[in-house]
N, C-alpha and C positions, 0 to 999 in steps of 0.2 A: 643557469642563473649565476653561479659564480664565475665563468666567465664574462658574462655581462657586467656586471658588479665591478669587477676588476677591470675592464676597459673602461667602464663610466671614472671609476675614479684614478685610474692612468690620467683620462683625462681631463679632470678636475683638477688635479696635481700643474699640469701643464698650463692650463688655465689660469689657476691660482699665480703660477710665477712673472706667466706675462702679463697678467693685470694691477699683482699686488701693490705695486708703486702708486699704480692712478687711482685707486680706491680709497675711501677715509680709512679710520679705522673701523668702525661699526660696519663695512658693507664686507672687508677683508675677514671677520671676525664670522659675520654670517657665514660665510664662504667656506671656513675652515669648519665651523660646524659640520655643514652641510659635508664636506668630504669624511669627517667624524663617523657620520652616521650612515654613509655608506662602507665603511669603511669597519663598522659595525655587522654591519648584514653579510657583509664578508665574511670577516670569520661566523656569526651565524650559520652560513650556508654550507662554511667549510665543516664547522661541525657536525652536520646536518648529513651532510654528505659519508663521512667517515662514521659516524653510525650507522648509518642504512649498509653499506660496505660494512661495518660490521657484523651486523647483523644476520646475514650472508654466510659468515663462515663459518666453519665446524670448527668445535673445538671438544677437547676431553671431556668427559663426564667431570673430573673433578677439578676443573675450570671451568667448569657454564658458569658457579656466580660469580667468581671475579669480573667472568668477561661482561655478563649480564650487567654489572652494576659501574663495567664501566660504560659499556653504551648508554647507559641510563645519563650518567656524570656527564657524558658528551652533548645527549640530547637537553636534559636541562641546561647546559653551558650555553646551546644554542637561543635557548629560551630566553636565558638572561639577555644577551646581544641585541634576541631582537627588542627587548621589554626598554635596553637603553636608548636603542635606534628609534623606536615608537616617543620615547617620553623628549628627545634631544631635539627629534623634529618637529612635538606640536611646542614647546616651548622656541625654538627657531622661527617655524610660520605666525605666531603669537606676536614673537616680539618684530621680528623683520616689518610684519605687514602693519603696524607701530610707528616704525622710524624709517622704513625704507618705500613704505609701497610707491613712494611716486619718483625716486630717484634712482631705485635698484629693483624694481618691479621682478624680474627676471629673476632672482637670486630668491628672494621669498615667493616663487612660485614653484622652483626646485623644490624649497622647504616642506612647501604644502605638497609638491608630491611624493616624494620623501616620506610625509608623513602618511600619508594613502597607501604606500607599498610596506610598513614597518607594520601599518594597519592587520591588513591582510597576511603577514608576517607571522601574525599572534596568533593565530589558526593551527593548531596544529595539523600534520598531515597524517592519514590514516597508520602509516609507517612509523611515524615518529610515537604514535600512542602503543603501536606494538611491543613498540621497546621498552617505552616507560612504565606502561602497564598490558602485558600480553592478554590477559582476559576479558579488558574494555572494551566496551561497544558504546557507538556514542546513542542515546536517547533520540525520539522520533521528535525533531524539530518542532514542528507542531502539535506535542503534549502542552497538557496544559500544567502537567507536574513535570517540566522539563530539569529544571535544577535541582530536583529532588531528586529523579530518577539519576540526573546525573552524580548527584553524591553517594547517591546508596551503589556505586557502583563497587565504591572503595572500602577494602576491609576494614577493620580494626584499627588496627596498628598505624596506615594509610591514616584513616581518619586524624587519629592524635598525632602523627608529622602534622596532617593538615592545619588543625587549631589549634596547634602551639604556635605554629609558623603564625597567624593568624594573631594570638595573641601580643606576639612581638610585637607585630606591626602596627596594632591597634594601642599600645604603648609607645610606640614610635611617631605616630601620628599624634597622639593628643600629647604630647611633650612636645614635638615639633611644633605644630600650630599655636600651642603657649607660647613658647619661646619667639616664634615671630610674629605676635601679636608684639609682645612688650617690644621688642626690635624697630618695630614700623611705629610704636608712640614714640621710642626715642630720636627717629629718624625724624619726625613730624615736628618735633619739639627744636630741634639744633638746625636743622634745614631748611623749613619752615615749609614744604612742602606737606598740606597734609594726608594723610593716611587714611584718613578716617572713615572712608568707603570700606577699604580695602579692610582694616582693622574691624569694622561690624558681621562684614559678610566671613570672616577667619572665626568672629566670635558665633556665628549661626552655623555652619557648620560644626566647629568644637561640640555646639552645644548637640547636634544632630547625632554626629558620632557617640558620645558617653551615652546618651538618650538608648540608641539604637542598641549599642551594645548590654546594656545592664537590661534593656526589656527584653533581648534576647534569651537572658537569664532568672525571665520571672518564670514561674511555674505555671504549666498552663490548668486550669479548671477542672476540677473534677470532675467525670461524667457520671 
């Protein structure tokens, strides 16, 4: 797959230079995305690759956890890559099939598949879970307590990386979506384009996430 990767965008490259002239901006912009996030998966896969290879080799007793913790560094690096390549091509196939679908049809359908391969991407592979967590096993798809079995897999200590990371982000998001909520009034206001879909549905979310989160923190009933 990284060679494929690497030919596809060899020749996106080559593409991109004989076309660039004749394309607006918006269709050349698409373009460069689109090589972005192959370009993504790439290193992905190279990382991908170089864990599994590492994974492989013997090393001293008192270097397993360096080496351990760095295959781990590689495999999530991989993860990030693809989580960018996943997030670059649905906002690509979004906006393309927007402004391009009937002039550039071709380029936002790369996008979209782009974004089906970055999809499938987010999966980890049985190999890459050995690295990151040797003891895991993934839960029988068809539980009906699939996500629970799947958290109770991780210790302690696992768990608290997990929901602090978690909390960030859940800080991160209700600050973001504030911020451009008040962003798209003043945008609506000086532009005269309004917002005001888009501004309600930021505010119903908002309101879903804080909702979500703080009930997750009510206590539950005594038995």
């Amino acid at each position: 797959m990284l060679v494929v990767y690497t030919l596809i965008f060899l020749y996106g490259l080559y593409e991109l230079k004989s076309r660039f002239n004749g394309q607006v901006m918006e269709e050349n912009l698409l373009y460069i995305v689109n090589l972005v996030i192959v370009f993504c998966l790439i290193l992905a896969r190279y990382k991908i690759n170089n864990a599994v290879r590492g994974s492989l080799l013997e090393v001293e007793s008192e270097n397993e956890d360096d080496h351990h913790l760095e295959l781990e560094r590689r495999a999530y690096s991989a993860a990030v890559y693809i989580q960018v390549a996943f997030s670059l091509a649905t906002v690509a196939t979004l906006v393309g099939f927007i402004l391009l679908r009937e002039s550039q049809p071709d380029i936002v359908g790369v996008s979209a598949v782009l974004m089906v391969v970055s999809f499938f991407n987010l999966f980890p592979s049985d190999k890459i879970i050995k690295i990151t967590n040797p003891t895991f096993t993934l839960p029988d798809p068809k539980s009906k307590n699939y996500q629970q079995e799947y958290f109770d897999q991780f210790d302690d200590g696992e768990k608290y990386v997990m929901l602090k990371g978690l909390y960030k982000i859940y800080s991160l998001v209700t600050w973001g979506l504030f911020i451009l909520a008040i962003a798209l009034m003043y945008y609506s206001v000086f532009s005269g384009n309004s917002q005001i879909i888009s501004i309600i549905g930021i505010g119903i979310f908002f309101m879903l996430v804080q909702v979500s989160f703080t009930q997750s923190l009510k206590p539950n009933k005594a038995k």
